[in-house]
C-alpha positions as CSV (number, residue, x, y, z in Angstrom):
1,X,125.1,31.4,130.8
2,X,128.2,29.3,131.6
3,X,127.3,25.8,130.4
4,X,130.2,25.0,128.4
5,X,132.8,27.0,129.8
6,X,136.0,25.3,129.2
7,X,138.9,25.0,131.5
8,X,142.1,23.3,130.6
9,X,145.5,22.8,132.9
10,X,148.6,21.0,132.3
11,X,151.1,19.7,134.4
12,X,154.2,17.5,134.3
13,X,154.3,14.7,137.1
14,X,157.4,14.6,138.9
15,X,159.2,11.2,139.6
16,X,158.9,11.9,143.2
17,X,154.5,11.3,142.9
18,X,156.1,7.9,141.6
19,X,154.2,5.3,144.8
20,X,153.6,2.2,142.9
21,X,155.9,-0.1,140.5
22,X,156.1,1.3,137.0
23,X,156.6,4.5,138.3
24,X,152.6,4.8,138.1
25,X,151.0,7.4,140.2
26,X,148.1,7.5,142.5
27,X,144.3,7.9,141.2
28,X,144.6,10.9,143.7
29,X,146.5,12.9,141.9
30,X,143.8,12.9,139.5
31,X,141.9,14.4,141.9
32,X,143.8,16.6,143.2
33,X,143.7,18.4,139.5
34,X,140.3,18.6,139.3
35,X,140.1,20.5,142.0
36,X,142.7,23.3,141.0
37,X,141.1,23.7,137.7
38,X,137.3,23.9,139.3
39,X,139.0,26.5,141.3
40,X,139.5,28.0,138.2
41,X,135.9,27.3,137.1
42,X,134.4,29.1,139.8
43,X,136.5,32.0,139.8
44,X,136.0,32.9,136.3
45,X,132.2,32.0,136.7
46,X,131.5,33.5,140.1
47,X,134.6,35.6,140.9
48,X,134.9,33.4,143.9
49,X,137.3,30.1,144.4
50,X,133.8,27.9,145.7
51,X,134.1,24.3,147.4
52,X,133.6,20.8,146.1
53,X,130.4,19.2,147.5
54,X,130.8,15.7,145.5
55,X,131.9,13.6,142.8
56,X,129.4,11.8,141.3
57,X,131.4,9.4,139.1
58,X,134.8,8.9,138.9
59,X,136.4,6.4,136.4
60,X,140.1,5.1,136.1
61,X,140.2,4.5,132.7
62,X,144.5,4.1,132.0
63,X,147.5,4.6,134.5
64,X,149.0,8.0,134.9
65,X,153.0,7.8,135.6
66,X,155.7,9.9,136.8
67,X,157.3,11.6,133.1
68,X,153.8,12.1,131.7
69,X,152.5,15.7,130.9
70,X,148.8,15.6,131.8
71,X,145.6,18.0,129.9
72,X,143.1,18.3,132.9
73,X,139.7,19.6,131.5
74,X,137.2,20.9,133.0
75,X,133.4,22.0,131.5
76,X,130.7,23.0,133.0
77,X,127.2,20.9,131.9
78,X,124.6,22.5,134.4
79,X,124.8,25.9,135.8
80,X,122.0,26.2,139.4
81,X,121.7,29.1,141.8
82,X,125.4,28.1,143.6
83,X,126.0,24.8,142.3
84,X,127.8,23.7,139.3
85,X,128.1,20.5,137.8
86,X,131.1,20.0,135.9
87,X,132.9,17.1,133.4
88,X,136.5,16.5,134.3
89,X,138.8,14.6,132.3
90,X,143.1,13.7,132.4
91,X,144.5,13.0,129.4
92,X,148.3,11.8,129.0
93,X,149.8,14.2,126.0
94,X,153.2,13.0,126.5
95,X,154.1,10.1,128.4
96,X,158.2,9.5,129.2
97,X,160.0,6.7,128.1
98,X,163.8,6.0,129.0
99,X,165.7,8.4,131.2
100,X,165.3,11.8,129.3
101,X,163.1,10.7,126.5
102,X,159.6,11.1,125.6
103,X,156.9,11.2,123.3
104,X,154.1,13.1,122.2
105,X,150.5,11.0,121.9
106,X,148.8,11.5,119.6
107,X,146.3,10.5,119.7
108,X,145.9,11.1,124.0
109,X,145.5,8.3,126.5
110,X,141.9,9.1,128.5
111,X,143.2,8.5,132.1
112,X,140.6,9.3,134.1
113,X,136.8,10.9,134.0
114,X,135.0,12.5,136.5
115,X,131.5,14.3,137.1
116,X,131.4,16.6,140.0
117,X,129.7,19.3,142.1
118,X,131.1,22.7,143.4
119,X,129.5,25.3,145.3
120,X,129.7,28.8,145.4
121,X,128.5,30.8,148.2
122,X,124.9,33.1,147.4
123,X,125.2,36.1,145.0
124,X,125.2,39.3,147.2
């Protein structure tokens, strides 16, 4: 069984994802990372890339900005015939501060939280 299959990505977020003062960056970039890294989900689980059918809960917790590194989890909490319901999660690991510069959190900033659904086609 899959439940609890773990999928991490990072990324860095370029300046140019910057659209708001403060250099803060769209709640859809969010999720736009959960879906690479269900991708991922689905291919190591079903050897198939599968679709997102739904979110069922999506919370902005703290901004993301442009000059953060971002931790995008993924786990899987129910395995059905071709769904999957999966826990997402962003969390800021390093968050830039003046032109160069950053630093490391520790502990992380919980950005934003999600609960979705992907589908995978039927088993042949």
């Amino acid at each position: 069984m899959s439940v609890g299959l773990k999928v991490t990505h990072r990324r860095y977020v370029p300046y140019s994802h910057a659209h708001y003062a403060g250099n803060l960056v769209d709640g859809a970039y969010a999720l736009a990372a959960f879906g690479d890294v269900a991708t991922e989900v689905c291919i190591r689980t079903d050897g198939d890339e599968g679709l997102f059918a739904s979110y069922s809960d999506v919370q902005f917790k703290a901004p993301m900005k442009a000059g953060d590194v971002l931790e995008i989890n993924a786990t899987i909490t129910r395995m059905g015939t071709r769904s999957r319901t999966i826990d997402f999660e962003v969390l800021v690991v390093c968050r830039g501060t003046q032109g160069s510069q950053a630093d490391v959190l520790d502990p992380p900033i919980v950005a934003v939280t999600a609960t979705g659904t992907v589908v995978v086609p039927p088993k042949s």
